[in-house]
PAMI-292602 format. One line per 8 residues: number of its first residue (from 1); their letters; for each residue x, y, z of C-alpha. Coordinates in steps of 0.1 Angstrom, whole numbers, plus 5000, padded with zeros to 4 digits. Each point is the difference from the previous one (the first is absolute). Last residue first. Layout:
<pts>
NUM) a) X:Y:Z ~ ...
</pts>
This chain:
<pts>
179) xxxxxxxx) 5569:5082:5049 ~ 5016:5033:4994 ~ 4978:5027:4982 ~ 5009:5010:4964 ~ 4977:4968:4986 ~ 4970:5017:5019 ~ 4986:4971:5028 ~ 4977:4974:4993
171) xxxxxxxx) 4985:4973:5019 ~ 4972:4973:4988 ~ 5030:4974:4992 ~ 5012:5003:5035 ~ 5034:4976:5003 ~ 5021:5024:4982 ~ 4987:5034:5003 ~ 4989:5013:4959
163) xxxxxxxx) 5010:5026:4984 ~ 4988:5028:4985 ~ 5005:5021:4969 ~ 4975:4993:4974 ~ 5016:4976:4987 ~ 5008:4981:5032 ~ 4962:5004:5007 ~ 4992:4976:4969
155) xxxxxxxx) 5030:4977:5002 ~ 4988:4995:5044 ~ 4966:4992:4986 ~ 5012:4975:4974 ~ 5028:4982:5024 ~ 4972:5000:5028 ~ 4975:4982:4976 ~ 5023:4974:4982
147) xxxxxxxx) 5006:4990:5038 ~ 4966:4991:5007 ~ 4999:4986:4968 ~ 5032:4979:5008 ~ 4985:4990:5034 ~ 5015:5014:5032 ~ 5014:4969:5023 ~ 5022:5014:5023
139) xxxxxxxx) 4977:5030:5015 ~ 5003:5004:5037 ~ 5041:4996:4998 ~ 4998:5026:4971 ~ 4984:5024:5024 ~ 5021:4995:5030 ~ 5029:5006:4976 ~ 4985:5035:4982
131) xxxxxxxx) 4991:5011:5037 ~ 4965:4998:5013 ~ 4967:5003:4987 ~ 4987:4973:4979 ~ 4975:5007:4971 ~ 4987:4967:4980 ~ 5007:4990:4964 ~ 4997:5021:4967
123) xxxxxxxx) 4964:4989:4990 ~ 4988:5030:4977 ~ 4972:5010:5023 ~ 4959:4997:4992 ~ 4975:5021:4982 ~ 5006:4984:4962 ~ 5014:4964:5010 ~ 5035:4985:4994
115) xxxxxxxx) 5013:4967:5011 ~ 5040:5005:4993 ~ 5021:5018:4978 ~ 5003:5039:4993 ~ 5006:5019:4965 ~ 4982:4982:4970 ~ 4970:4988:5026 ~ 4997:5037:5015
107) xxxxxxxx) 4984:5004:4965 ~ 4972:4970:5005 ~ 4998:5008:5033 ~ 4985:5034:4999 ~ 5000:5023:5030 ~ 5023:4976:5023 ~ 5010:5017:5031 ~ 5038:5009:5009
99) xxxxxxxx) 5013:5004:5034 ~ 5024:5033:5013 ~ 5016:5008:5037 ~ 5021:5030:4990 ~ 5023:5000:5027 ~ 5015:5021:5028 ~ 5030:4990:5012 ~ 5012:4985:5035
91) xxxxxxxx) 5038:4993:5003 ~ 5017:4980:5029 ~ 5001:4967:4980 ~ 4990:5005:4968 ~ 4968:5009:4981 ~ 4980:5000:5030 ~ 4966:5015:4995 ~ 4989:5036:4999
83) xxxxxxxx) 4962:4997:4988 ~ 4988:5016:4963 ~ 4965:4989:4996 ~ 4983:4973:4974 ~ 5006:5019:4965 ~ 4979:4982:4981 ~ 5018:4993:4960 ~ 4971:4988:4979
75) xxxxxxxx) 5002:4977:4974 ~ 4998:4990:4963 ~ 5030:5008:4987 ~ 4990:5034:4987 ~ 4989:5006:5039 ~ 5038:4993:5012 ~ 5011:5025:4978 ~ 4980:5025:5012
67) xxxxxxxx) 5005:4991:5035 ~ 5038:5000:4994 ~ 4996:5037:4986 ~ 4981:5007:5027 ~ 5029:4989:5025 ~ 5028:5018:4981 ~ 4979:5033:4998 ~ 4998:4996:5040
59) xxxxxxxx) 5037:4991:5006 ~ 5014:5038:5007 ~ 5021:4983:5027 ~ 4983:5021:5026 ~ 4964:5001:4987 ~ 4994:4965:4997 ~ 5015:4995:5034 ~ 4981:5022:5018
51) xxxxxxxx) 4967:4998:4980 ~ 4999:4964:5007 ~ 4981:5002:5038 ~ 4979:5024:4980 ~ 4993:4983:4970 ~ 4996:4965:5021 ~ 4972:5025:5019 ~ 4984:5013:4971
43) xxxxxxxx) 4996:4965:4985 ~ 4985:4982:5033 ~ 4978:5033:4996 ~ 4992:4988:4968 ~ 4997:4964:5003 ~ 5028:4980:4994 ~ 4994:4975:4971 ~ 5001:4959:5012
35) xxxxxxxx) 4962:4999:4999 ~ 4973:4983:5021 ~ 5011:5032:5031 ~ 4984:5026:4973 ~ 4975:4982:4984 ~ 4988:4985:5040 ~ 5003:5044:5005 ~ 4979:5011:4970
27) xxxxxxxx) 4969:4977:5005 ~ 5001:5008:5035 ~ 5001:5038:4992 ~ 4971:4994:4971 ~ 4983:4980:5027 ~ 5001:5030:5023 ~ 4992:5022:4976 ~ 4964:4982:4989
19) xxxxxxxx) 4996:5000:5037 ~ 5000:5034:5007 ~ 4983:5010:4965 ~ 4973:4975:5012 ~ 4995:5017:5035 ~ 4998:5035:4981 ~ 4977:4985:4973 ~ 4975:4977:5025
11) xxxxxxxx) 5007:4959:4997 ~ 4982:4974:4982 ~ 4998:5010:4963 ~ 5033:5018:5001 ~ 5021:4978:5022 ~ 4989:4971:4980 ~ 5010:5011:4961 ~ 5031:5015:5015
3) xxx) 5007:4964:5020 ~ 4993:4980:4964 ~ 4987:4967:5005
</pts>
């Protein structure tokens, strides 16, 4: 049954404009948390947290123009958040914490391996946090899709000038910046 068509035959205007809205905000926020996208404040706030770092190593041209790229390939470069993390022991650095979504499997097909499905993540392995040696004791067995994937992202921002942190294929830093 259709809930408009109900709430406006059984239910007074202003009571039924109150509800109607409230399943339109419902409706909204289970398509907003079924999705792998950021929402748009989740997206103001990365762009905040990121605006430091993207704005000090001049990097923000560099990062659209590896979104755009991306998107001619078939998927979409997310920008997750930017934490510090340990790159190596004693030093913290802020990161670009990146994952890519499918848009059109068919063209991601020519460029990424792996199950592939419009709406959902290029597989590229689990996160770990930790040092580059306490991850790659976490992961030894990383299939050769899985590592097909990280090789082609980390090409893609390497072009663009960033590189990635050993042992966090999500993280990138600006290729002038020491790992």
């Amino acid at each position: 049954m259709n809930i408009a068509f109900a709430v406006k035959k059984c239910v007074k205007p202003q009571v039924g404009a109150v509800l109607g809205g409230v399943f339109w905000m419902l409706a909204c926020n289970a398509s907003a948390t079924d999705s792998s996208l950021p929402t748009v404040a989740q997206e103001r706030f990365i762009a905040a947290e990121c605006a430091a770092l993207l704005e000090q190593t001049g990097r923000q041209r560099a990062l659209q123009v590896v979104k755009v790229l991306v998107q001619s390939q078939g998927m979409r470069l997310v920008m997750q958040a930017c934490p510090y993390v340990r790159t190596q022991p004693g030093t913290v650095q802020q990161v670009l914490d990146v994952r890519v979504l499918v848009v059109d499997s068919e063209t991601a097909a020519n460029f990424v391996r792996g199950p592939l499905a419009d709406g959902e993540e290029v597989d590229m392995g689990d996160v770990h946090l930790g040092l580059p040696e306490e991850v790659a004791a976490q992961e030894p067995d990383v299939s050769p899709d899985v590592q097909f994937n990280r090789g082609w992202l980390a090409a893609v921002m390497q072009g663009r000038g960033w590189q990635a942190v050993p042992g966090h294929w999500w993280a990138f830093v600006p290729a002038h910046a020491k790992k």
